[in-house]
Backbone of each chain as ProteinMPNN parsed JSONL, in Angstrom:
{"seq_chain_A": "XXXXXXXXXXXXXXXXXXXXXXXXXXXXXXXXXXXXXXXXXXXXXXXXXXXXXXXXXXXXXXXXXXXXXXXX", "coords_chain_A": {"N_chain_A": [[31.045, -4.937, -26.157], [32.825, -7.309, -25.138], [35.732, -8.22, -22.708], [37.349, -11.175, -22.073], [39.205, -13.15, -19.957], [39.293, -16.022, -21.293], [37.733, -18.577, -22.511], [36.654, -20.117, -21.291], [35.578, -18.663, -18.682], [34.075, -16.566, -20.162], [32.034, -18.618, -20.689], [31.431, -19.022, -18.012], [30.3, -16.144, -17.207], [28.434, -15.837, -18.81], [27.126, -17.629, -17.618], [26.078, -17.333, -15.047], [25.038, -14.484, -14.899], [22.989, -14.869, -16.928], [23.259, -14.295, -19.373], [22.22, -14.393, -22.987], [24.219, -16.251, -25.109], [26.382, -14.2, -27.718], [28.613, -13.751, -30.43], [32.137, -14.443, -29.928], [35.061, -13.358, -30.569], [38.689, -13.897, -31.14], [41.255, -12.127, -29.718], [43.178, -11.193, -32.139], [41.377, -11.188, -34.213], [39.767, -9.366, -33.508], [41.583, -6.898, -33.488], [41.799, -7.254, -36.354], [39.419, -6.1, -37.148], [39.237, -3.695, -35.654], [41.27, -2.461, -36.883], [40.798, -1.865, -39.67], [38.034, -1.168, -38.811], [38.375, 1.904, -38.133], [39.709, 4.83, -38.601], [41.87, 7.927, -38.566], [40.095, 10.685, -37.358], [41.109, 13.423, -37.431], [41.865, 13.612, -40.073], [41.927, 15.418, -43.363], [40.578, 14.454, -44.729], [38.957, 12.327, -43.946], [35.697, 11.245, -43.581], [32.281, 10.424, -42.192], [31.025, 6.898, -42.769], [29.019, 5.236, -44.86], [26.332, 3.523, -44.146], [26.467, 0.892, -45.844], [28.916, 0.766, -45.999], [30.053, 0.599, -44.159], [29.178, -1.866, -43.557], [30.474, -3.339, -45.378], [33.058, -3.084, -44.27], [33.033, -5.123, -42.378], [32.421, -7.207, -43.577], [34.888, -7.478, -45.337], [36.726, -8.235, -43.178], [35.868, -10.63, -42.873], [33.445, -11.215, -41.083], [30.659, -11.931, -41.568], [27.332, -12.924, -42.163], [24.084, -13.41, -40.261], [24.285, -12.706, -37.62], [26.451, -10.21, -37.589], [24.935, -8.244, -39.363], [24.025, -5.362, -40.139], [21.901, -2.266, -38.944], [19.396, -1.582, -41.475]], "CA_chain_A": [[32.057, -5.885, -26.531], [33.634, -7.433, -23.64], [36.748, -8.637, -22.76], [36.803, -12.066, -20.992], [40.09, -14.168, -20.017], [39.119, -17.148, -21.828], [36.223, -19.055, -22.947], [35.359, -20.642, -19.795], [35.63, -16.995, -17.808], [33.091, -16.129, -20.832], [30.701, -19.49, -19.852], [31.0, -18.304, -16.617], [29.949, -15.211, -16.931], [26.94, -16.218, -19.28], [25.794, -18.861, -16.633], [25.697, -16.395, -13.797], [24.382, -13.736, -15.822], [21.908, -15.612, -17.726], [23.004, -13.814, -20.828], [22.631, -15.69, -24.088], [26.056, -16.461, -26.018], [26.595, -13.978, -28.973], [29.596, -14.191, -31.069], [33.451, -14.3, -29.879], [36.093, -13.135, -31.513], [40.005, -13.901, -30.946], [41.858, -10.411, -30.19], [43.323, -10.954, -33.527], [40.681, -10.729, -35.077], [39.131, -7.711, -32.926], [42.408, -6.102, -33.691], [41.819, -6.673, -37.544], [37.758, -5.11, -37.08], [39.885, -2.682, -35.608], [42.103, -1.923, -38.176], [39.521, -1.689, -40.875], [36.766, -0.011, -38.891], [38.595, 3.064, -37.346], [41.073, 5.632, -39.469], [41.981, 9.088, -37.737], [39.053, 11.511, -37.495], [41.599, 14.5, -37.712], [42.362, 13.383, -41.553], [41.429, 16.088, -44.066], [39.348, 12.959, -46.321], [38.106, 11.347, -43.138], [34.358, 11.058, -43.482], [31.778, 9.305, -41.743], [30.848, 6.196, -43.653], [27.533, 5.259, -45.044], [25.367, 1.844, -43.79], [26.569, -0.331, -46.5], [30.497, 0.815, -46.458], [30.742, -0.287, -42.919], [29.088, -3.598, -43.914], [31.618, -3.893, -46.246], [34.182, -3.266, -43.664], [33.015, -6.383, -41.328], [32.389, -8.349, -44.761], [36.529, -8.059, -44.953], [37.276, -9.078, -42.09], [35.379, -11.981, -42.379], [32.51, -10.969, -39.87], [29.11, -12.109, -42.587], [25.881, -13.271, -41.497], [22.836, -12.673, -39.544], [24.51, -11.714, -36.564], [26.696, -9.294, -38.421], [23.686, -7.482, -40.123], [23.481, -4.071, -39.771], [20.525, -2.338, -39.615], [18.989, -1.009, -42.64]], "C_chain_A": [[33.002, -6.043, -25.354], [34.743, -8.363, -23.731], [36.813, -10.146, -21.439], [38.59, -12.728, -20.972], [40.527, -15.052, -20.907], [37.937, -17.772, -21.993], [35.394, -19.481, -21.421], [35.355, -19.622, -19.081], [34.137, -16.661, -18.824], [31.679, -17.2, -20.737], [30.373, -18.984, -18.731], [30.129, -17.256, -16.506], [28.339, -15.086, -17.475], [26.505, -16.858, -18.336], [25.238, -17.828, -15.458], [24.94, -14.974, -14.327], [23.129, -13.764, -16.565], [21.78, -14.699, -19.11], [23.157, -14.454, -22.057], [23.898, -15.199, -24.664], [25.939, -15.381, -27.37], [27.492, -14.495, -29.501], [30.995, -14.353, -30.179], [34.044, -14.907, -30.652], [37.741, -13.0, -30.737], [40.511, -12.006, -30.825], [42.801, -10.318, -31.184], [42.177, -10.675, -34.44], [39.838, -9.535, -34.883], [40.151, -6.422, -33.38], [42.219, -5.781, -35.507], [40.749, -5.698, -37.955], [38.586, -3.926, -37.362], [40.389, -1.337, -36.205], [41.244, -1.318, -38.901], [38.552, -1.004, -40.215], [37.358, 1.439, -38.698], [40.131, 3.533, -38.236], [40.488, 7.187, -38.431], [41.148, 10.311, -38.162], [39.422, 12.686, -37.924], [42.023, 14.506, -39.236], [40.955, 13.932, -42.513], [39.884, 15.393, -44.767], [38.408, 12.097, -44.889], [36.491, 12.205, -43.192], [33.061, 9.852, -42.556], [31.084, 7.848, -42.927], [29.352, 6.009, -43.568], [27.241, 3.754, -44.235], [26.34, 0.997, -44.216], [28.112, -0.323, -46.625], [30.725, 0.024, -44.885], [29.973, -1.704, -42.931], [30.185, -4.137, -44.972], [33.166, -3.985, -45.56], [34.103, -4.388, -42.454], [32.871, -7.441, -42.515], [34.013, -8.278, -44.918], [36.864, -8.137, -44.387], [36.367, -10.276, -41.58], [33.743, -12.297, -41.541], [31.031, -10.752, -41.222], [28.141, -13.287, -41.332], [24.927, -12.997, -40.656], [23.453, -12.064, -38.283], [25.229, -10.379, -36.465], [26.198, -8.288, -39.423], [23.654, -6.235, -40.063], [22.036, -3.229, -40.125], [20.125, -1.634, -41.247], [18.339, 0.474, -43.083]], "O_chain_A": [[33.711, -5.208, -24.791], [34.806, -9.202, -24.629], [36.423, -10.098, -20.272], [39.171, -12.733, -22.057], [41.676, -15.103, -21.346], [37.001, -17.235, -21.401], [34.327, -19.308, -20.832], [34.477, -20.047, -18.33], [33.094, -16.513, -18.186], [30.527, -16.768, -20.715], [29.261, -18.554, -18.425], [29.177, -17.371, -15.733], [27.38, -14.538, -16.931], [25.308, -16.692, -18.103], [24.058, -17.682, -15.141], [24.001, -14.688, -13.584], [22.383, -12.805, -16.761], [20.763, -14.426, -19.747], [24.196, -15.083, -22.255], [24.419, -14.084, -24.669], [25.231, -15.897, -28.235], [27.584, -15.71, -29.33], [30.44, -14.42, -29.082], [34.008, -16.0, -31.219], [37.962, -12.131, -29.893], [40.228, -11.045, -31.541], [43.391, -9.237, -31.181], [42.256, -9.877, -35.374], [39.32, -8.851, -35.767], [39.755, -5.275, -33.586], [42.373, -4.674, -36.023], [40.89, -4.777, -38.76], [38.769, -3.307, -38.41], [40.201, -0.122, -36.163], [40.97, -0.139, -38.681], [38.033, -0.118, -40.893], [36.64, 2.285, -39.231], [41.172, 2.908, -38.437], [39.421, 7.464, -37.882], [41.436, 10.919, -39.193], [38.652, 13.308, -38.656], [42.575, 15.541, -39.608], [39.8, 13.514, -42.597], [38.749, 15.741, -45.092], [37.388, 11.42, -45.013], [36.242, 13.381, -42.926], [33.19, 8.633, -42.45], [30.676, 8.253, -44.016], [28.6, 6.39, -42.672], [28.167, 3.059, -43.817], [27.051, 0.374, -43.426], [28.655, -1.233, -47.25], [31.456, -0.938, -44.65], [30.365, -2.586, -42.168], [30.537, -5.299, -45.177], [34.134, -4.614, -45.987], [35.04, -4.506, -41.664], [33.27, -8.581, -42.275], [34.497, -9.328, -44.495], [38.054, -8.202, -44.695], [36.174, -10.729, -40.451], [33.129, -13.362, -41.481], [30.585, -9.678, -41.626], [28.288, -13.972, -40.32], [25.136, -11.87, -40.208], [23.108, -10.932, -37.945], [24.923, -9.527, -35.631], [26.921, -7.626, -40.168], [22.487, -6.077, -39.704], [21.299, -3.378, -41.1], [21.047, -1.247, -41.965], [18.065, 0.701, -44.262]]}, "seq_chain_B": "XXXXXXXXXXXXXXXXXXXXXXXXXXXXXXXXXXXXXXXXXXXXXXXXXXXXXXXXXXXXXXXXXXXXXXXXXXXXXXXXXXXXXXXXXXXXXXXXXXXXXXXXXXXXXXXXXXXXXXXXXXXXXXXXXXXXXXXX", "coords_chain_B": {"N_chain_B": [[38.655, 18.515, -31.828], [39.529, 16.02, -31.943], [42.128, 16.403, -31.597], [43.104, 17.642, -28.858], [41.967, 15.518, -27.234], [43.726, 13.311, -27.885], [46.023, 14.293, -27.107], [45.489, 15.006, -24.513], [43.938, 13.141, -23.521], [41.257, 13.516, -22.73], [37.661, 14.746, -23.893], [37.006, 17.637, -25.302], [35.403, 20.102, -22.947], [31.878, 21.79, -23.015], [32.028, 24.357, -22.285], [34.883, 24.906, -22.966], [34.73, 24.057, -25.175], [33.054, 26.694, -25.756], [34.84, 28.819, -25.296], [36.932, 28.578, -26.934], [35.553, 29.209, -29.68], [34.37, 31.146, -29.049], [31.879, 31.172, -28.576], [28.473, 31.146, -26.902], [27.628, 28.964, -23.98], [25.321, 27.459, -24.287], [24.781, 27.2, -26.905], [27.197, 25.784, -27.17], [26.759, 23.825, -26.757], [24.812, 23.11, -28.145], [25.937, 22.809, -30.485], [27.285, 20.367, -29.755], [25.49, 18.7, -29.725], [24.1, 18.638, -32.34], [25.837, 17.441, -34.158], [26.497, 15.963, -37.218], [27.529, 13.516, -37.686], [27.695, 10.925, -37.91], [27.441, 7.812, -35.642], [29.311, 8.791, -34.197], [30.077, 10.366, -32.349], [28.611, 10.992, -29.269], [26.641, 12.885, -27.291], [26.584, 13.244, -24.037], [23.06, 12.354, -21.961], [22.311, 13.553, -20.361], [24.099, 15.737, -19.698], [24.816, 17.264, -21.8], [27.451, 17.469, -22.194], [30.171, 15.593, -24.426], [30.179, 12.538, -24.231], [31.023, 9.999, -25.97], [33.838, 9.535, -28.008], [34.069, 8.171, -30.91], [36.931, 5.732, -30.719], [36.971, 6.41, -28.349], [36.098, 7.185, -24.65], [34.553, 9.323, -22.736], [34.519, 9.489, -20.216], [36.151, 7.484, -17.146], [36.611, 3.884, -17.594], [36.634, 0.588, -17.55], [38.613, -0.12, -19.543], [41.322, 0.637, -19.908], [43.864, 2.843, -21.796], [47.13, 3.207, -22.122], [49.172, 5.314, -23.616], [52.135, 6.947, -25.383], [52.044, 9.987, -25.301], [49.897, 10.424, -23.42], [47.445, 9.008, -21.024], [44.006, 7.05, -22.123], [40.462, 6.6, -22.213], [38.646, 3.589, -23.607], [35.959, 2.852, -25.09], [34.753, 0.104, -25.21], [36.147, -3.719, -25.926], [37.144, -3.58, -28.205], [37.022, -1.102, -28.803], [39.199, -0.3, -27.283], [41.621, -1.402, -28.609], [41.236, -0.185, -31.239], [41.89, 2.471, -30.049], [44.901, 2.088, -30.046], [44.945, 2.469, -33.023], [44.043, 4.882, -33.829], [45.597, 6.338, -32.446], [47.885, 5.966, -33.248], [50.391, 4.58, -32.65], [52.401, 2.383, -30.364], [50.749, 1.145, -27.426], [50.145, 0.597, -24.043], [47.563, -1.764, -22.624], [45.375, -1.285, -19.893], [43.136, -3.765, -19.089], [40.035, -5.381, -17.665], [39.314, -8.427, -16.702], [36.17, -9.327, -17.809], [34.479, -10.766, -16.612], [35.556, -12.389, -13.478], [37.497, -10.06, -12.867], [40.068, -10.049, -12.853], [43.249, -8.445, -13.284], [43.809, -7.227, -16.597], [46.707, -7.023, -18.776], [47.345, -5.608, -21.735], [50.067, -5.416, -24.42], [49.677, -3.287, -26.835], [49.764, -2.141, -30.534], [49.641, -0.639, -34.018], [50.012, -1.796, -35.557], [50.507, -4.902, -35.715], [48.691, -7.902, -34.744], [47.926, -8.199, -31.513], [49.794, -9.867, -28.912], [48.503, -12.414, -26.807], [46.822, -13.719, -24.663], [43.446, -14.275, -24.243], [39.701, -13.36, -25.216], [36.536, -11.891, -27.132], [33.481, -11.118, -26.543], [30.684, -10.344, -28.561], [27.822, -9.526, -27.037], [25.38, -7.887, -28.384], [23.914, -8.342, -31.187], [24.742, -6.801, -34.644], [22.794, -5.384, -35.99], [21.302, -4.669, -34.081], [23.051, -2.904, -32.713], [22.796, 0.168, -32.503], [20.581, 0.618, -31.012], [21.06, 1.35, -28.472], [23.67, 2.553, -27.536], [25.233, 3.072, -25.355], [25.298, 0.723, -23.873], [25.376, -1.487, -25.663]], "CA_chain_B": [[38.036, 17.882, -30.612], [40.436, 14.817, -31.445], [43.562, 16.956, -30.867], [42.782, 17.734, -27.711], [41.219, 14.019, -27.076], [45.144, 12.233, -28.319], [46.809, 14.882, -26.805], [45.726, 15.225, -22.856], [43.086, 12.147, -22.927], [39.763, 13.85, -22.496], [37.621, 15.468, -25.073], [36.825, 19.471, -24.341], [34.069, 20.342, -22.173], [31.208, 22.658, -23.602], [32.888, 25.638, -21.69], [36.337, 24.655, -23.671], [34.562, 24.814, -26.639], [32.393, 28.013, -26.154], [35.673, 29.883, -24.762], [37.783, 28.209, -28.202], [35.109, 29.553, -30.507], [33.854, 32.764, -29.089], [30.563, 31.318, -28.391], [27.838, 30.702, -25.382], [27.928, 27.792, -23.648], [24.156, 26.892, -24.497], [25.865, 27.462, -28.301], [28.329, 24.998, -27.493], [26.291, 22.343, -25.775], [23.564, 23.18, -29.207], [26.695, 22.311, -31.681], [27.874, 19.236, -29.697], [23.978, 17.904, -29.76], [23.895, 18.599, -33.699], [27.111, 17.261, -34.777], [26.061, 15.314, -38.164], [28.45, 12.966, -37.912], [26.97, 9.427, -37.402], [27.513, 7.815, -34.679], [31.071, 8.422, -34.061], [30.455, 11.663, -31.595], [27.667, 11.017, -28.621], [26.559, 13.68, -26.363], [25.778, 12.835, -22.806], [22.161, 12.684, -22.476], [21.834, 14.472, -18.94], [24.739, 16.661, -19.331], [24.989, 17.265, -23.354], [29.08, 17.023, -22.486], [30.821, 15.048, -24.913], [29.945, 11.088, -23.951], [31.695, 8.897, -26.171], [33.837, 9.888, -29.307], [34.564, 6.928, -31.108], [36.695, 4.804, -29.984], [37.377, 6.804, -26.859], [34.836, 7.184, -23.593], [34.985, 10.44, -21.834], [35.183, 8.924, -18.377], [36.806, 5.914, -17.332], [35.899, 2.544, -17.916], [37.366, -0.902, -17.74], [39.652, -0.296, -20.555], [41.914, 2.096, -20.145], [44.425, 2.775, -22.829], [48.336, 4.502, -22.087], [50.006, 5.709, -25.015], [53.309, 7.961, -24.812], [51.501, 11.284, -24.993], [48.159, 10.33, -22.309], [45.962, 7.786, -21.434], [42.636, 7.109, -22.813], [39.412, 5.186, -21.759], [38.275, 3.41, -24.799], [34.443, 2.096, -24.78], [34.671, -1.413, -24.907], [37.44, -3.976, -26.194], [37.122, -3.19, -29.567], [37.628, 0.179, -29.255], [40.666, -0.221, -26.717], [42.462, -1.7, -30.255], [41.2, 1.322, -32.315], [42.522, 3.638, -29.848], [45.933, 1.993, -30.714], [44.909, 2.477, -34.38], [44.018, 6.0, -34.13], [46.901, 7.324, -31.807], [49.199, 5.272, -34.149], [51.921, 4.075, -31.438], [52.814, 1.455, -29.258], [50.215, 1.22, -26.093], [49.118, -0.778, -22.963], [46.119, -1.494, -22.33], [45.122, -2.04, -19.047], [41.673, -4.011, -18.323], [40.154, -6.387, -16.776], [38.427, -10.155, -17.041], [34.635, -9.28, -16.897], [34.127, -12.243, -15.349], [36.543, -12.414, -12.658], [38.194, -9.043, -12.337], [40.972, -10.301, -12.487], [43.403, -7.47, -14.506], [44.798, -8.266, -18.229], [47.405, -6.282, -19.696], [47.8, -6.096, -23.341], [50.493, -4.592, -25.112], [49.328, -3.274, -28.825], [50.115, -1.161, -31.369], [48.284, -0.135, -34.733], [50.457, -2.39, -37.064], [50.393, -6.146, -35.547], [47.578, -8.254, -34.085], [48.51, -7.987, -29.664], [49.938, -11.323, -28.61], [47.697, -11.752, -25.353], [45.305, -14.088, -23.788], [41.75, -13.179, -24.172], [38.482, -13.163, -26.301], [36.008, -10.519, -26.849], [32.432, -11.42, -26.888], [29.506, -9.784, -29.002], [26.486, -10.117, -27.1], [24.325, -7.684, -29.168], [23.946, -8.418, -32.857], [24.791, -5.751, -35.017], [21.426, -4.676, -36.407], [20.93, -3.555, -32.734], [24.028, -1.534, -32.01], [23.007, 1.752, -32.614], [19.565, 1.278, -30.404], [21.799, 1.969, -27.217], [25.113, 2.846, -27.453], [26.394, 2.947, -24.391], [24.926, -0.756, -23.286], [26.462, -2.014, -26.2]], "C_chain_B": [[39.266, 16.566, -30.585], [42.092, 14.784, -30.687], [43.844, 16.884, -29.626], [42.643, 16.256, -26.608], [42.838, 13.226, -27.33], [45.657, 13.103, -27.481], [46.424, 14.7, -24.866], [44.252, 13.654, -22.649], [41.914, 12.141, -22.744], [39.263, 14.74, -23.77], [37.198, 17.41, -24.106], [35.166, 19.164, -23.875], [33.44, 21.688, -23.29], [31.677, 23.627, -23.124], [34.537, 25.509, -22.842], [35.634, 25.199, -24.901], [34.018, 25.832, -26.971], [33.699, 28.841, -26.181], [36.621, 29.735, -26.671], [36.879, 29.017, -29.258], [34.344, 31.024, -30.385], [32.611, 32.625, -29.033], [29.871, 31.091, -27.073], [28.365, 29.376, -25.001], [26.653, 27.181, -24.254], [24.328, 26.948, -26.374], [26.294, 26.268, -28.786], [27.391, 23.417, -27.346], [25.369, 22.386, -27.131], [24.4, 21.969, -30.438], [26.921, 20.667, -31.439], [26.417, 18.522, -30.087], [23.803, 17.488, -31.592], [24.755, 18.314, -34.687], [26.309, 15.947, -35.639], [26.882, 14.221, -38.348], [28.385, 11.033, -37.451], [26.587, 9.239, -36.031], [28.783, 7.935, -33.995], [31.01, 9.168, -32.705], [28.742, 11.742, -30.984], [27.718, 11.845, -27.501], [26.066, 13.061, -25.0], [24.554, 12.943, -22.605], [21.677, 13.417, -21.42], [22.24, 15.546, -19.176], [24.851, 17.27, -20.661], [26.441, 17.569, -23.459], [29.272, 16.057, -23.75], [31.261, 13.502, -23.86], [31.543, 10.425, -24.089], [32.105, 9.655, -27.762], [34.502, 8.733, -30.214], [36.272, 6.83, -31.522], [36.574, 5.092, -28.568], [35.94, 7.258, -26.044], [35.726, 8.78, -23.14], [35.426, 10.476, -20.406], [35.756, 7.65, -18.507], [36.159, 4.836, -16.893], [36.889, 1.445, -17.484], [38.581, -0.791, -19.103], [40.308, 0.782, -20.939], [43.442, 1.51, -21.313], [45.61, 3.975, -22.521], [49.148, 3.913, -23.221], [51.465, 6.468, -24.772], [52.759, 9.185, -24.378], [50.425, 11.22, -23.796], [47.912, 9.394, -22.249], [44.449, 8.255, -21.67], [41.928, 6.006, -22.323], [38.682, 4.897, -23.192], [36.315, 2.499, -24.433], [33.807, 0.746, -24.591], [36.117, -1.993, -25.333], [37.44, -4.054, -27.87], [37.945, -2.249, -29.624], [38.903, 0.228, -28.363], [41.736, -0.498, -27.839], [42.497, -0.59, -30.935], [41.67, 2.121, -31.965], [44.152, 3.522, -30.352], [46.235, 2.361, -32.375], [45.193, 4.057, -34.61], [45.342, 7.065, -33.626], [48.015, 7.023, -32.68], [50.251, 5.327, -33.459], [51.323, 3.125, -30.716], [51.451, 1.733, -27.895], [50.165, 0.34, -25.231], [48.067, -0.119, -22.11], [45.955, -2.316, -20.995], [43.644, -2.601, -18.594], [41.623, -5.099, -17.45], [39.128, -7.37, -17.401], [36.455, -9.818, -16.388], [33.949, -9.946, -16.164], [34.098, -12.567, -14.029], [36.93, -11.372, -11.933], [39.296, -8.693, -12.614], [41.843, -8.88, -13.943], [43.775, -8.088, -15.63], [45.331, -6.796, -18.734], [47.57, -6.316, -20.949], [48.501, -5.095, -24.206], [50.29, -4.557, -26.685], [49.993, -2.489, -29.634], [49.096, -1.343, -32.748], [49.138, -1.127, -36.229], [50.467, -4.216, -36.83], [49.493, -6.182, -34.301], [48.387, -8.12, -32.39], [48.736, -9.667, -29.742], [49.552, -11.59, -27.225], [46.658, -13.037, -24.838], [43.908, -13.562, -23.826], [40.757, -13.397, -25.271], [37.99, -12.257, -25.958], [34.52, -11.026, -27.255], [31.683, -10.135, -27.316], [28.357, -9.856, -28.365], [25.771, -9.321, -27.302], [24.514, -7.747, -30.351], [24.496, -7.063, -33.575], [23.698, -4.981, -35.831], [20.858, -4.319, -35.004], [21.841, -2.856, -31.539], [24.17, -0.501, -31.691], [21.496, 2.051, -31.1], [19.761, 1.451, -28.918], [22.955, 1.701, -26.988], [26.033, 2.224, -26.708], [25.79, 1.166, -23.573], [25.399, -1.367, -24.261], [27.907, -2.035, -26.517]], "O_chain_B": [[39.812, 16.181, -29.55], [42.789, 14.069, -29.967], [44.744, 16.155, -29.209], [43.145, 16.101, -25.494], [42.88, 12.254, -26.577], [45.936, 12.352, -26.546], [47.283, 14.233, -24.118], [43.804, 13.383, -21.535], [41.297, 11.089, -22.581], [40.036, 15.325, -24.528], [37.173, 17.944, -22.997], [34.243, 18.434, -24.238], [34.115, 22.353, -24.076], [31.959, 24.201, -24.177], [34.944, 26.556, -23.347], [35.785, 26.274, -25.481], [34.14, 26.243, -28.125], [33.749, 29.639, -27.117], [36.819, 30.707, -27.4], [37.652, 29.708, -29.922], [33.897, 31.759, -31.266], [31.918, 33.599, -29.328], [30.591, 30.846, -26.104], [29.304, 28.789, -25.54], [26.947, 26.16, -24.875], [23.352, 26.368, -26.85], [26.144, 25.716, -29.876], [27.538, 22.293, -27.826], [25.044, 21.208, -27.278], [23.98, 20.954, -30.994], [26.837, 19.82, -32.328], [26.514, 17.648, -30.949], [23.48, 16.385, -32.033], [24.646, 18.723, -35.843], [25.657, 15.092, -35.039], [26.923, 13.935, -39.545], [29.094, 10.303, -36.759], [25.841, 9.934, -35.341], [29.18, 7.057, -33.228], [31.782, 8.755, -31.84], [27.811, 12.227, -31.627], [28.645, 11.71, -26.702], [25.063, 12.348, -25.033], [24.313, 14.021, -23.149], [20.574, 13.947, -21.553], [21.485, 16.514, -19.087], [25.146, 18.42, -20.338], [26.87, 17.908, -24.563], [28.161, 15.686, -24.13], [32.203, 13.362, -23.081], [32.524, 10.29, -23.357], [31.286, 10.165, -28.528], [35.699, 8.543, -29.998], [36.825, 7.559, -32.346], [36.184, 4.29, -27.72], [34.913, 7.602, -26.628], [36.897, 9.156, -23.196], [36.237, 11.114, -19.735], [35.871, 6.923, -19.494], [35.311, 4.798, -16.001], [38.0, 1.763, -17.061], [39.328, -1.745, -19.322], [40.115, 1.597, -21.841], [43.877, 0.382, -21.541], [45.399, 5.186, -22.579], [49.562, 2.816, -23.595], [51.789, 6.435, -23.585], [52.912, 9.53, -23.206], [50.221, 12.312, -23.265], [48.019, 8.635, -23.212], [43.896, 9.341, -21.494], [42.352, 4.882, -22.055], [38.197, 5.82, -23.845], [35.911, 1.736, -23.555], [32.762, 0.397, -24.043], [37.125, -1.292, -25.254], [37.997, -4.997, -28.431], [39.067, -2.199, -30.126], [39.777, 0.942, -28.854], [42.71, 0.253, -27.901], [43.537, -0.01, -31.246], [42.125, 2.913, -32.79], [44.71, 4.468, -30.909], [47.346, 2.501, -32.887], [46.125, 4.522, -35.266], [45.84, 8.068, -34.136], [48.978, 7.779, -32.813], [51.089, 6.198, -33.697], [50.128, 2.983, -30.457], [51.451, 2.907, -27.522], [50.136, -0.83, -25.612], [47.765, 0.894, -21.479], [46.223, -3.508, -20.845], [42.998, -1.933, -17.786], [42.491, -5.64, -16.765], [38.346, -7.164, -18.33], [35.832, -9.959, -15.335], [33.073, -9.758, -15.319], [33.102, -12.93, -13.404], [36.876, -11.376, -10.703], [39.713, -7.538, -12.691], [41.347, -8.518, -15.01], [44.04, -9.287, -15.709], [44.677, -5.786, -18.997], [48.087, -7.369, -21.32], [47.916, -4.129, -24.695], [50.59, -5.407, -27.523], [51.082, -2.14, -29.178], [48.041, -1.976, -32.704], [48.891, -1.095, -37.435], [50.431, -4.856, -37.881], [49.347, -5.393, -33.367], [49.601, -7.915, -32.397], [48.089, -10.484, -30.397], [50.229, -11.024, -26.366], [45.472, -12.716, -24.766], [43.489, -12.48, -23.416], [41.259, -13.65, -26.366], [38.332, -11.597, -24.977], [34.416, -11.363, -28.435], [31.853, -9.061, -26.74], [27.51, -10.34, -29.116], [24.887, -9.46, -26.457], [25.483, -7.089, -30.73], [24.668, -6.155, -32.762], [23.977, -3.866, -36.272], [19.857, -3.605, -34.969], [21.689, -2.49, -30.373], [25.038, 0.005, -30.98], [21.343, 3.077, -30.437], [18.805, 1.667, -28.173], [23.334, 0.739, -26.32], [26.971, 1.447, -26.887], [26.31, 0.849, -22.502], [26.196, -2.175, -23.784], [28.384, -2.967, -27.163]]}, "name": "protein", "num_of_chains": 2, "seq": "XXXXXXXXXXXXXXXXXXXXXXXXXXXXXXXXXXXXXXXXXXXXXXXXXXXXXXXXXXXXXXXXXXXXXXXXXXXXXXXXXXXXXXXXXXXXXXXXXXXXXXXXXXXXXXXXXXXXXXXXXXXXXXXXXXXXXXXXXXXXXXXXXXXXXXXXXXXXXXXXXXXXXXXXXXXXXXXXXXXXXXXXXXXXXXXXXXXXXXXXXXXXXXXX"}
């Protein structure tokens, strides 16, 4: 997950690259992933989550569909 | 391991943790390999050090992350956010334009979105995140 300037910095970097386009996401909305994927490892209750809980944590923040898939 | 990791910036070396627990080193380097714990906590695969513990990188990267207590290298720009999440305070983050070079500062914290310039591209799906880590 890379951090680009701006969209055309991120064309750029695909054209010279020749890497195809995945998704981008606003750093608001990387910040909400954020939020929602990651709580403090040192917390008594913190557990790792299963498959389908961290699909449920990119399904609230919006982040559905095939490219958002996790595997199975 | 995270104490250590918020507190001075790096996670412990297999020597840290044999000497902390009273065990070998080939012990320590066994435990870090067999840690059940998803993918949160990746061993190096040369050195069986302590890689990547999520969100934080063990070495430094493009996205470094100062907090009050340390800085931190976070693994991509995702996790440069989460480290704000997890340290819970104020940070800046210093990276850079993969593109370009050029640097980008971004001041965050763990309670409002960063007000900042910038996108963050995906380019592997997420049904093939886990089949190499550190390239994604």
């Amino acid at each position: 997950m890379s951090l680009f300037r701006s969209e055309g910095h991120l064309a750029a970097w695909l054209g010279s690259t020749k890497q195809k386009r995945g998704e981008v996401l606003s750093l608001t909305k990387v910040f909400e992933l954020a939020r929602a994927w990651y709580s403090d490892p040192r917390d008594p209750a913190w557990r790792p989550r299963t498959r389908d809980e961290s699909q449920e944590v990119l399904d609230s923040v919006g982040l559905t569909g095939d490219f958002w898939e996790l595997p199975s | 391991m995270y104490d250590k990791l918020l507190a001075g910036g790096r996670p412990p070396t297999i020597g840290e943790i044999a000497e902390h627990f009273a065990i070998s080193p080939a012990d320590s380097r066994r435990a870090i390999a067999e840690l059940k714990i998803g993918k949160t906590i990746l061993p190096d695969p040369n050195t069986g050090e302590i890689w990547m513990a999520g969100p934080f990188s063990a070495g430094p990267t493009a996205y470094r992350v100062i907090g009050r207590r340390a800085q931190w290298f976070a693994n991509c720009a995702w996790d440069m956010l989460g480290i704000a999440v997890i340290a819970d305070e104020e940070v800046r983050i210093e990276a850079q334009c993969t593109d370009c070079g050029a640097p980008m500062t971004i001041r965050a914290n763990p309670w409002t979105p960063p007000i900042a310039e910038g996108v963050v591209h995906f380019l592997i799906p997420a049904r093939r995140w886990y089949e190499d880590v550190g390239f994604t």
